[in-house]
Steps between C-alpha positions, in 0.01 A plus 500: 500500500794734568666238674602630830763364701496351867293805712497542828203659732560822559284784735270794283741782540809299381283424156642652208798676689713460248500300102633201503909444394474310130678163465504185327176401682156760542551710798343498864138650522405440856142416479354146573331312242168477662447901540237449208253769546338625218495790323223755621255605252539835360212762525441705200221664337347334182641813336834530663660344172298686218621865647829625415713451842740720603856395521573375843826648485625586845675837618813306514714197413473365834185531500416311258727197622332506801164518403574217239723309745161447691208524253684222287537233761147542581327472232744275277607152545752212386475175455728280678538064555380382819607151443805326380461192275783392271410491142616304196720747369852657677641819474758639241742420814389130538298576782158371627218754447137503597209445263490903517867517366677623773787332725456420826702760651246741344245400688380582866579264799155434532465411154708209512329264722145664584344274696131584350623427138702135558394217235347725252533577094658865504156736377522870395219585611534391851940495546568836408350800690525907460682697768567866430732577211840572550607648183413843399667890449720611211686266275832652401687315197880543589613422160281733309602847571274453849176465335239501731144378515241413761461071591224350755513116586077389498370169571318301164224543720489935533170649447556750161354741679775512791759548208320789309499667785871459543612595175188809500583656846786362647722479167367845393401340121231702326216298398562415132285595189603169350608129597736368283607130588786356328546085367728312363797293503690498819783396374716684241434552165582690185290687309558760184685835646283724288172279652657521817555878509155507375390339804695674729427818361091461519472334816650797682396749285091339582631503888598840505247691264185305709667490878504103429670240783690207314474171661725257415694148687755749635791248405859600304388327219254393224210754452569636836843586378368716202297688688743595740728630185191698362463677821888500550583685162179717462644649846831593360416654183192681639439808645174381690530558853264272607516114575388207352318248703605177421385262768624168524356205670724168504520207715692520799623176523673529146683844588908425535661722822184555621628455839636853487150611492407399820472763828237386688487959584494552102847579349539880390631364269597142444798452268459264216787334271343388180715196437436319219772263493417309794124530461469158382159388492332845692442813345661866577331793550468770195694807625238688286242434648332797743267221769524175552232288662642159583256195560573270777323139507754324741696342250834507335609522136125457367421718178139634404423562909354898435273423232215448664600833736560688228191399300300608798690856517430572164136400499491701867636801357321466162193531716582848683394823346705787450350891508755784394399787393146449413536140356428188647633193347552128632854444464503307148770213487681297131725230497794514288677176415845491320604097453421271760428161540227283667480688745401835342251310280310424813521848620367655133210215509474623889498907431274418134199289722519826822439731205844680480625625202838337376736642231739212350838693378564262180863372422579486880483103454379232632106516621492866390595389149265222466136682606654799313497250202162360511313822686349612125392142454138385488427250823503159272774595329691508801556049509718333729736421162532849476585596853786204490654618195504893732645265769760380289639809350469678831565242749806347333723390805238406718224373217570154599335579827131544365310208537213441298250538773721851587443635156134405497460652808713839336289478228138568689695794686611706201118455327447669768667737536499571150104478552526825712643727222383818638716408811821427239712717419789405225784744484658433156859729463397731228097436431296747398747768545520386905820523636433556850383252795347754683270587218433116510425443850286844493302318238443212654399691797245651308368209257435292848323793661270479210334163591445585883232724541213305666233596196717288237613902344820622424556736811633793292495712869743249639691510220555919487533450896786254489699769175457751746623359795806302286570901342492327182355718263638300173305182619166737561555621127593181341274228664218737681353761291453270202217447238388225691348757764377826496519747792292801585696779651266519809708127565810588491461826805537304791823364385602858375473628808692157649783611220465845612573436882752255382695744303456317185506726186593211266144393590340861548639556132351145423155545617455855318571343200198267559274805514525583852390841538619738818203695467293136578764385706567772742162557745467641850543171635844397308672840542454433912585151447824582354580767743413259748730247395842700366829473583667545856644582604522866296523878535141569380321181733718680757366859435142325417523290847539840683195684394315164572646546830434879544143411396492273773603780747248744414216318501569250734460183360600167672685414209661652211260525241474305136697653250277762268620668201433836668807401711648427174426823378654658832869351392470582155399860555802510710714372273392673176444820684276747626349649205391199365166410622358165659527183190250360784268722687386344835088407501288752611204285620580179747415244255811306296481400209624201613433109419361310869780253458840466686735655240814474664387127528467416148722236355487332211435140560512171323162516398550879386197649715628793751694756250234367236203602766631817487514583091176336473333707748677832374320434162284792359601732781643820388849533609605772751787609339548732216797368349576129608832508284622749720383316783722200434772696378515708841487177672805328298656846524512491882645147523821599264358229310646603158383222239148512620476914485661484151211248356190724680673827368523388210099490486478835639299788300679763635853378509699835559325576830479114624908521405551819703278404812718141514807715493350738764408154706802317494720845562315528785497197651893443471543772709348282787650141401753390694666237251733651327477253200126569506533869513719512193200240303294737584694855382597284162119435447415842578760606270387253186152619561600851433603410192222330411328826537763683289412219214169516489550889507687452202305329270220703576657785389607341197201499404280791653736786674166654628300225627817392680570819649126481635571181642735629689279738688125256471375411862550175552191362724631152539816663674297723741463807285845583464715527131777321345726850534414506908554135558815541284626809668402348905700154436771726355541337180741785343516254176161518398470891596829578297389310182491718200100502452435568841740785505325626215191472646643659852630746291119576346368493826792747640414763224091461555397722168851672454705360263808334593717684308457793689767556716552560856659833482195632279237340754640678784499816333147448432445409852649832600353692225164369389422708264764365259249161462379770232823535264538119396788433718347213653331293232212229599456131407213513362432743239178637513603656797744713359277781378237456819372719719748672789322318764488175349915558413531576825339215689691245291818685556432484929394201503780300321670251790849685387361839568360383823807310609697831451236703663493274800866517514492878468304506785665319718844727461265773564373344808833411638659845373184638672592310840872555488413906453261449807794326718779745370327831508154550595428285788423754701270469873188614311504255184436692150301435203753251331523306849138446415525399218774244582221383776230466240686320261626252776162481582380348126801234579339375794180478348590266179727331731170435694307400223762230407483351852109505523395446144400122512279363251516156554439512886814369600464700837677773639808299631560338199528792272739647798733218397445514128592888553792483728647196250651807307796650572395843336178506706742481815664746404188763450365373832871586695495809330097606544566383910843718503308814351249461707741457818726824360158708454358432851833607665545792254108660629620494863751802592760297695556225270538697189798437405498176534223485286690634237744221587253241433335661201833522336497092569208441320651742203746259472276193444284710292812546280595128510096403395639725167730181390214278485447632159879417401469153625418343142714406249616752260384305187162454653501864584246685712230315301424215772444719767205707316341151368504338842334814622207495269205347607 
């Protein structure tokens, strides 16, 4: 009972005006004692616990007080003494108490003399009654550097349900992966530092690698208190943003100043002095603690009240199931005792008999000490004489208190517990190279799961399920995928594509080294699975989002369509660029190949049969795709996930193009992120990709200058028959085009047949003068076409991309000397020859300009080229100056407006001249080279 003082009535609206002023005694809460309705049944589904819940954060802090400042009262209730009846014992003050442990004063009016209760035995069960609670908000520990944490007052009585829900959607806690709940001595005790840091080092570590809560007594001392250090010290020496849970669950009765806690509105927050000093025989708070759930029977200064609660809220929440991410486990739970006395023994034999898995931290003391010594022990060896000779080196100051009948009855206990190995756990400081309690608890985790499955086999699934979930990938290795079972790689896909969605690669790197193979792994099915389920949000589910919804529009669906991997293909073609083709052409004929199941629906559940379905059905089908490492490594690429694309590239065939597309990608995409943090991932990515490309470029040529050279150049089909050099020379990575070999080879490719010692000076003068290809100025590559025929000299000698490049350059001065004469001198009324000829050659611009705009080979319609053209800036520029000419001309044919036509011709000459510094654009190392490659088709 929270002991409230004398209350008077008061109307509805003046309820919970204000919290009560603290004092000596508990403080008014106007409510009368025999308002004792109950509270009203909660509707949920019979999944509502096994789905992952959103937080039920609310838009604002006062939000969130209000909406817990009336969903709390509701649905959670105190316990409180409805009748006064002195007891044999008196107060630390000399006062009379009741048989609840409170004064007098600290009851209600009606309490003292009921008229219903006179001449009877006090009873529990029938003297103390729930109202709502009147203690719940933030807990603020003054003393502490104004820690806070989050505190509910429930009745003994509170449904575990009603509090999961609380600490699910009203708290905003994630559901955990893990339940770890901590035993031991309540009272201080010393243990070795370097076992203690070992402790304190696991437990957190376990907590934060595997999303664990920690539930402990929530007192300032004993086990409780070394817990809160852990959690205390891993916070200031780590980096880890997150928080760790650590829920504690104490009696409230036993909690010293709790009367600051009490606002019958929910204090926001409630400040707390942890006072030691004048505890006396109640408990403090631990300021480390993050929850606190505080159980309320009615009574006063009586210990051991929330065990039964919080043996119910573990088995409650043991129960629920947990899907993230493809996976469905139930939440697993392991008791870890440190010390303790009676007490904890009864809650090992307790945990041992429901099935849960304990882990007994040896040289902690007391009980922990004694089953840690006889755990290895054979059932008979385990006597009574031997468990009061643990007694009396572990129980020295209080062995005199174990009666003979109390160590008999210890005795029968430990058997069996001890009779339940694979629920034991022994951590020994040092054994078998262990040095962790994480890796311990893990383990236990694991042995237990072992002995559950309903068939009397080791449930190897669950097992994998539970590594994957915890992110463990040292406990997969070392107690998982041992000799003792042997997996096929067709096992492990559903959980590959689980570690996959999860971003996982310790796993994804795991489960290749079992013999996973992409090419088996990756079907139709998976690829729109994972596409299905990536990350958001992100640029590319953005840009993939809007052609689902311009799909929509044009054919006038209801609702946006499923996700198909020609929408895929879409985004990717628009990110790698236009003269790549489609990595995923869309179906000609209306059937998918598509499984009938629900795939956006597929989870991974306990008994492994969704995600399996899917693998199992896939099998023998011959996958769609023609390179499923590029698949996965396109769909890693697109999530910046960087670990992941590293471990699929690394099983790439054709590395140098996979390396230059991801740069192409991510370049791309950071244009259109709007982090700035992500942005520069992305551009460093890009970047180390590049020279990736220049590496593997390198040892290739260390070893074959002309096969590399050809690799340079070899369509790539998995990368929509494009090359390395155009993928290079679109994502603009001036690195790998200015490396030596591909200079050399640019250089090769510059020359065509010539040799590239000719030089300029001598190849114009042949361009002028042909017939000096005859006198060995200009000398050819290859050799046997030195003494050739004239023709065959000839051809080589025009067709060489440096002759061209000059000839096209050549001809462009002549066209704009041409035009300028035109303008200058002979633009006359009548227009003469050379006008012509200036309209003819403008007339050859339009039409290649045209061809550009219409040629469309992979049907992307007329509109979208239009955009694809107009995206560059050079195009523009021919299109303003095509329009301009053609503005001038029709002004310059009618008398009146002739010279204004002249006007606007000479505009156009101008923008003719500035489409001339296109060619200068380039660096000068790279030279005029890049332009005539990107030209060649």
């Amino acid at each position: 009972m929270a002991g409230p003082g004398r209350r008077i009535r008061t109307l509805p609206t003046d309820l919970n005006k204000v919290c009560p002023d603290e004092g000596d005694g508990y403080p008014v809460y106007p409510r009368s004692y025999y308002d004792l309705d109950v509270v009203p049944n909660l509707r949920r589904s019979n999944s509502a616990f096994s789905k992952n819940k959103k937080r039920a954060h609310f838009n604002s802090g006062a939000n969130e007080k209000e909406n817990l400042s009336t969903w709390i009262p509701e649905n959670i209730r105190k316990k409180e003494c409805v009748y006064f009846i002195e007891g044999s014992q008196m107060s630390d003050s000399g006062k009379v108490v009741c048989e609840c442990g409170y004064l007098r004063e600290q009851h209600l009016e009606e309490a003292i003399k009921p008229a219903m209760f006179q001449g009877k035995e006090w009873d529990p069960r029938r003297h103390v009654q729930e109202v709502p609670t009147d203690a719940f908000g933030d807990l603020s520990f003054t003393t502490v550097g104004q820690k806070t944490g989050k505190f509910v007052r429930v009745s003994s009585n509170t449904p575990p349900s009603v509090i999961y829900q609380l600490m699910t959607q009203h708290w905003g806690l994630d559901i955990p992966n893990l339940l770890i709940s901590v035993t031991g001595g309540a009272k201080n005790f010393n243990m070795k530092l370097r076992l203690k840091n070992i402790f304190r080092r696991g437990l957190v570590k376990v907590a934060q690698t595997t999303g664990a809560w920690i539930i402990t007594g929530g007192s300032h001392a004993g086990v409780m208190k070394q817990v809160g250090e852990a959690v205390r010290d891993f916070s200031m020496s780590s980096n880890y943003k997150g928080e760790i849970i650590t829920i504690g669950i104490a009696t409230w009765g036993t909690v010293h100043n709790r009367s600051s806690l009490i606002c019958p509105m929910g204090s926001f927050p409630a400040e707390y002095v942890l006072d030691e000093e004048t505890q006396g025989n109640l408990s403090c708070l631990d300021s480390n603690h993050s929850h606190f759930i505080l159980v309320d029977d009615g009574t006063h200064g009586k210990y051991g009240v929330e065990i039964p609660l919080r043996t119910r809220l573990e088995k409650f929440i043991s129960e629920q199931t947990k899907v993230k991410e493809g996976v469905a486990i139930k939440i697993p739970i392991v008791c870890v005792v440190l010390e303790g006395g009676p007490g904890t023994l009864d809650t090992i034999y307790n945990a041992i008999t429901n099935g849960t898995p304990c882990v007994i931290v040896e040289g902690s003391g007391r009980v922990a000490d004694v089953i840690a010594q006889v755990a290895n022990l054979p059932i008979s060896q385990i006597s009574i004489s031997l468990i009061q000779k643990k007694l009396s080196i572990f129980f020295k100051e209080s062995y005199e208190q174990f009666t003979e009948n109390k160590i008999v009855e210890w005795t029968k206990k430990i058997q069996d517990i001890v009779r339940n190995r694979q629920l034991l756990t022994i951590f020994r400081e040092g054994k078998d190279g262990q040095q962790d309690v994480d890796v311990a608890i893990l383990q236990a985790m694991l042995k237990a799961s072992r002995y559950r499955d309903h068939l009397g086999h080791e449930n190897w699934d669950h097992q994998l399920k539970l590594a994957v979930a915890w992110n463990r990938v040292d406990i997969a290795r070392s107690e998982i995928f041992t000799d003792d079972h042997e997996w096929k790689p067709s096992d492990l896909h559903p959980m590959m594509a689980a570690a996959l969605i999860a971003n996982k690669p310790d796993f994804v790197k795991l489960f290749l080294e079992q013999g996973v193979r992409l090419k088996e792994f990756v079907t139709w099915d998976t690829l729109i699975y994972l596409y299905e389920n990536m990350a958001n949000p992100s640029v590319f589910h953005t840009k993939l989002q809007k052609v689902l919804m311009e799909e929509k529009e044009r054919s006038a669906f209801s609702k946006v369509p499923r996700v198909q991997m020609h929408h895929v293909s879409q985004v990717l073609r628009e990110l790698l660029g236009d003269f790549t083709q489609q990595l995923y052409p869309k179906p000609k004929n209306t059937e998918r190949h598509r499984l009938s199941i629900a795939v956006p629906h597929i989870k991974l559940n306990v008994q492994g049969v969704s995600l399996r379905s899917l693998y199992k059905r896939s099998a023998g089908r011959v996958t769609f795709t023609m390179d499923p490492i590029r698949d996965l490594l396109i769909w890693a690429i697109v999530q910046n996930r960087k670990e992941l694309a590293d471990i699929i590239w690394t099983q790439s065939q054709d590395c140098t193009a996979a390396a230059l597309a991801c740069s192409k990608i991510l370049k791309e995409l950071s244009k259109e992120e709007d982090d700035t943090d992500s942005t520069e991932e992305m551009l460093s990515l890009a970047e180390e990709y590049e020279y990736r490309a220049i590496g593997v470029l390198t040892e290739c040529y260390r070893k074959d200058e002309e096969r590399a050279q050809k690799l340079l150049i070899r369509i790539s089909d998995a990368w929509g028959k494009t090359t390395c050099l155009q993928l290079a020379l679109e994502a603009k990575n001036m690195k790998f085009v200015s490396y030596g070999g591909i200079q050399a080879f640019l250089t090769k490719v510059w020359w065509g047949k010539l040799s590239v010692d000719n030089g300029i000076c001598r190849v114009i003068m042949c361009m002028l003068f042909f017939p000096l290809l005859y006198t060995g100025l200009i000398t050819f590559r290859e050799k046997r076409l030195q003494p050739m025929t004239c023709l065959n000299r000839f051809r080589a000698f025009f067709t060489a991309p440096v002759v061209i490049f000059h000839l096209n350059i050549l001809s462009y001065f002549t066209f704009l000397w041409l035009f300028a004469y035109v303008l200058m001198i002979d633009f006359q009324p009548t227009p003469s020859w050379r006008e012509y000829v200036i309209y003819f050659w403008l007339f050859s611009l339009v039409c290649e300009e045209t061809r550009q705009l219409f040629y469309d080979p992979d049907g992307f319609g007329l509109v979208k080229m239009a955009s694809l053209y107009l995206n560059d800036f050079w195009n523009k520029l021919d299109v303003c100056a095509i329009l301009i000419f053609i503005a001038g001309l029709s002004c310059r044919w009618i008398p009146a407006t002739l010279y204004p036509g002249r006007i606007i011709l000479s505009l156009a000459f101008i923008i003719f001249c500035l489409r001339l510094m296109h060619i200068f654009t380039v660096s000068k190392t790279l030279g005029p080279k890049i332009i005539i490659v990107k030209r060649m088709e």
